[in-house]
C-alpha positions as CSV (number, residue, x, y, z in Angstrom):
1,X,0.0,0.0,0.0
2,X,1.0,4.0,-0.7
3,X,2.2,5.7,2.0
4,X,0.7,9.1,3.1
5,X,4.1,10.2,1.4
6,X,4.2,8.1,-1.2
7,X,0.5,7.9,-2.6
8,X,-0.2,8.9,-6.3
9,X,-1.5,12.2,-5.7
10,X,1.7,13.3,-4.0
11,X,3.6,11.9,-6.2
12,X,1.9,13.6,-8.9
13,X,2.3,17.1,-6.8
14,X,5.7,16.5,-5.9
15,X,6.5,15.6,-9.6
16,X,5.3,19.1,-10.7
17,X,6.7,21.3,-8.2
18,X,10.5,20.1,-8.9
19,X,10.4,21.5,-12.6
20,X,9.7,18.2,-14.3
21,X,6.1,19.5,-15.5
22,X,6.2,19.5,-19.2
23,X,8.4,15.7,-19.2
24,X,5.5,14.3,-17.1
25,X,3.0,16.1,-19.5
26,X,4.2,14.4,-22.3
27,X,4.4,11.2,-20.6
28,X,1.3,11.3,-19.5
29,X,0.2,12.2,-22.4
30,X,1.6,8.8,-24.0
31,X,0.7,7.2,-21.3
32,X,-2.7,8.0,-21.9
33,X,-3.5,8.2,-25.5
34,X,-1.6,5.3,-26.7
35,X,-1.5,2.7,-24.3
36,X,2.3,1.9,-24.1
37,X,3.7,-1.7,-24.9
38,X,5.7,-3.6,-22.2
39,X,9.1,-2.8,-24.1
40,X,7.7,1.4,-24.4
41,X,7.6,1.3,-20.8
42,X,10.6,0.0,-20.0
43,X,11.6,2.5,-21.8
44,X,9.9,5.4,-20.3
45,X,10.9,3.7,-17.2
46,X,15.0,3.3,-17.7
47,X,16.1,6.5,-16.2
48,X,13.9,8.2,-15.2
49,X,13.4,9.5,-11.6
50,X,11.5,6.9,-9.3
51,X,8.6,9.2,-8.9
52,X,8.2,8.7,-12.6
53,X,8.4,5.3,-12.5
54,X,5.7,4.8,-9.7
55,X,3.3,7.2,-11.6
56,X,3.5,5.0,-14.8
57,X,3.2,2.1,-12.2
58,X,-0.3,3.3,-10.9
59,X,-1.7,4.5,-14.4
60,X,-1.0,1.1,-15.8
61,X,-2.6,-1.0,-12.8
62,X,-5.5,1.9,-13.6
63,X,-5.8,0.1,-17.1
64,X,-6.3,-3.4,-15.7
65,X,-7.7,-2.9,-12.3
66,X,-11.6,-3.8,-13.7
67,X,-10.5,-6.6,-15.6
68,X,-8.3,-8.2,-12.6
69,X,-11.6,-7.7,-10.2
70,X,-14.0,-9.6,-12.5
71,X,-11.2,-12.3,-13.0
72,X,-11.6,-12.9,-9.2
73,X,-15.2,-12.8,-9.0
74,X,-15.5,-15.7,-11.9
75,X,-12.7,-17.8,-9.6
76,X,-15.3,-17.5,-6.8
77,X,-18.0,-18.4,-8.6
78,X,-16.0,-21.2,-10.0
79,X,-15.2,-22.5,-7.0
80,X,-18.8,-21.8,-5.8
81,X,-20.0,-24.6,-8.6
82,X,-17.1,-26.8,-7.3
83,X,-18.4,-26.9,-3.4
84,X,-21.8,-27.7,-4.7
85,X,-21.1,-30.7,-6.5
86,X,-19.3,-32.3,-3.2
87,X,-22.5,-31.5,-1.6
88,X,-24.3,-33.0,-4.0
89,X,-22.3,-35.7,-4.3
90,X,-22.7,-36.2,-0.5
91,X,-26.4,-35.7,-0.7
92,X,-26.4,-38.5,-3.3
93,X,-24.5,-41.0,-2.1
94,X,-21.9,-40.4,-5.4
95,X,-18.5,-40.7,-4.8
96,X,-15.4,-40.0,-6.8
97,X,-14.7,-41.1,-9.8
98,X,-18.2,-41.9,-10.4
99,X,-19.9,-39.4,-12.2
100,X,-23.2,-40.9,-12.8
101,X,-25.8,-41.3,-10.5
102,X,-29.7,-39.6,-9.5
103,X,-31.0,-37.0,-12.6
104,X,-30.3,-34.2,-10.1
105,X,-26.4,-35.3,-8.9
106,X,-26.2,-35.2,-12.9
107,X,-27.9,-32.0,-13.2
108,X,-25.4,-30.5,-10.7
109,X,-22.5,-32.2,-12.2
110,X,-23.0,-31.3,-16.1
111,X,-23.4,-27.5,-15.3
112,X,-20.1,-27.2,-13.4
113,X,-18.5,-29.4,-15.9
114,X,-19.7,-27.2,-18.8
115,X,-19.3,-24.1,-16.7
116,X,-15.3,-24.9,-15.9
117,X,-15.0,-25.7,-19.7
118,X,-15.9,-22.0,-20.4
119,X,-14.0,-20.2,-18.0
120,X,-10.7,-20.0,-19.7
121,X,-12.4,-18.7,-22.7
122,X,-14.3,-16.0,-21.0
123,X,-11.2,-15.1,-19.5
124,X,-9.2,-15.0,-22.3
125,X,-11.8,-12.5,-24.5
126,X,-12.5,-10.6,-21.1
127,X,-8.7,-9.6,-20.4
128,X,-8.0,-9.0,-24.7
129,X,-11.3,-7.0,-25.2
130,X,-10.1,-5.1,-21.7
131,X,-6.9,-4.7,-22.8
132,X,-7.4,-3.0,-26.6
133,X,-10.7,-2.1,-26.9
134,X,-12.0,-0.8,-23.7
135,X,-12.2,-2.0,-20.0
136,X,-15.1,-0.6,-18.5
137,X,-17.4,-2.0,-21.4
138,X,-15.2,-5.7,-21.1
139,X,-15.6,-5.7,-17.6
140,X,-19.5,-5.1,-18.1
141,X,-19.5,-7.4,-19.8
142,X,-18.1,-9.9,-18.0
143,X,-20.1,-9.3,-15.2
144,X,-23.3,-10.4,-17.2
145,X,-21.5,-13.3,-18.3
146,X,-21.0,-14.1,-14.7
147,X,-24.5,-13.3,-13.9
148,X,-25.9,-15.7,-17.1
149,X,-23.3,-18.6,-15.9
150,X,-24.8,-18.2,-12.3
151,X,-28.6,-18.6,-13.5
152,X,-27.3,-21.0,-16.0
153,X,-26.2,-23.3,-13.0
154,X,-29.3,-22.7,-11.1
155,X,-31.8,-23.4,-13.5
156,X,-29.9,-26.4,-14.8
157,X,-29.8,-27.8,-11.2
158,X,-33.7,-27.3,-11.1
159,X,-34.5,-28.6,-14.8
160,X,-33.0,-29.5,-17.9
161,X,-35.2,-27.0,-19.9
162,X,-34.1,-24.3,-17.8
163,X,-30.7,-24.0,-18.1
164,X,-31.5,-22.7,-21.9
165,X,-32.7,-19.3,-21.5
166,X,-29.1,-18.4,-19.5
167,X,-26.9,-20.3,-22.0
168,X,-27.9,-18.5,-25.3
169,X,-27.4,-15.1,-23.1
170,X,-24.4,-16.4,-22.0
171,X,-22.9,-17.2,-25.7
172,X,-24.3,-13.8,-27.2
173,X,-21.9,-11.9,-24.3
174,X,-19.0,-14.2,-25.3
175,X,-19.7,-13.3,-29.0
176,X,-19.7,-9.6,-28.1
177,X,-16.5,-9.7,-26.4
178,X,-14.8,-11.8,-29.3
179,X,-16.2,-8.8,-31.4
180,X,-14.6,-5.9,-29.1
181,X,-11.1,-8.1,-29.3
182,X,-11.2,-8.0,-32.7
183,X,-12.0,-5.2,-33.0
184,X,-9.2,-3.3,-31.0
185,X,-6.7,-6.4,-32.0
186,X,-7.2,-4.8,-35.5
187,X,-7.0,-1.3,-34.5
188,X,-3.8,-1.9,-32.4
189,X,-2.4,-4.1,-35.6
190,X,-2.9,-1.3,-37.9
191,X,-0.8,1.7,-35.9
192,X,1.8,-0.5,-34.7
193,X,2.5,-1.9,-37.5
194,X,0.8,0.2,-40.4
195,X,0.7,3.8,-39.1
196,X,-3.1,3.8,-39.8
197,X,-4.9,4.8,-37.1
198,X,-8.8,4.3,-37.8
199,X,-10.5,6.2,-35.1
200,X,-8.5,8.9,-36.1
201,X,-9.1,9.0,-39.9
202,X,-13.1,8.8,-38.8
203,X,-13.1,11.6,-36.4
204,X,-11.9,13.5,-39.1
């Protein structure tokens, strides 16, 4: 944690009260506007003053601080769907490795099955759509996902025909996100590499 004397805001103060105003300016400006790669900030970071380095520190953790939070929340939940199938495997007499047994124990079993077999992707598009298109709007997203996988499990544990509603919902957010990576995958792809710079050329 940031000390009273170390926390970004006086950093930031300190930083322009010892003459380094129009450096940090630019910085920031980079910083800002064009999302630096790992290898840009070591760059910005070799030499330069610590306070620098600690500002580019927090406005990068700024950048991925949505992203990381909904990554937790989808290990809870994960691990929420785990501790019911040991209670239902309890409840039902089932034990390991059996994995057939009452319609409900299977119920319970399919949707955490199908549920862990989604995670990584969700987590993949979730951190790339955060990452070059836009976080807030990813991490939106990811919370409905989260949401749709939570009813999903519910209303497969009650019924079969229930879990339906919540897995199409579920699918159209993971399409969405696989639409925002691409989309700023290409828009990344065609600066960096290109010198084309799309949003630009339309806000013209």
């Amino acid at each position: 944690m940031w000390s009273s004397e170390t926390s970004p805001g006086q950093v930031f103060l300190r930083a322009l009260s010892s003459g380094h105003a129009a450096p940090l300016r630019a910085r920031l400006c980079c910083l800002h506007h064009h999302r630096p790669t790992c290898q840009q900030g070591l760059d910005l970071a070799r030499g330069a003053p610590a306070w620098e380095v600690r500002l580019y520190s927090v406005t990068m953790l700024e950048q991925i601080h949505l992203l990381a939070a909904v990554t937790v929340l989808g290990v809870l939940e994960q691990a929420y769907f785990f501790l019911q199938v040991i209670h239902a495997r309890r409840t039902f007499g089932v034990s390991p490795p059996n994995i057939s047994g009452p319609p409900e124990f299977e119920r319970i079993f399919r949707a955490q099955v199908n549920s862990s077999e989604y995670f990584p992707i969700f987590v993949a598009l979730l951190w790339q759509a955060g990452l070059f298109f836009h976080q807030g709007l990813a991490a939106a997203l990811g919370l409905l996902y989260l949401y749709s996988r939570y009813c999903y499990f519910m209303g497969y544990r009650a019924s079969s025909s229930d879990r339906l509603a919540p897995i199409y919902f579920s699918t159209g957010v993971l399409w969405v996100l696989v639409a925002a990576a691409t989309l700023g995958l290409v828009h990344f792809f065609l600066c960096h590499y290109v010198g084309l710079n799309v949003l630009r050329l339309l806000a013209a």
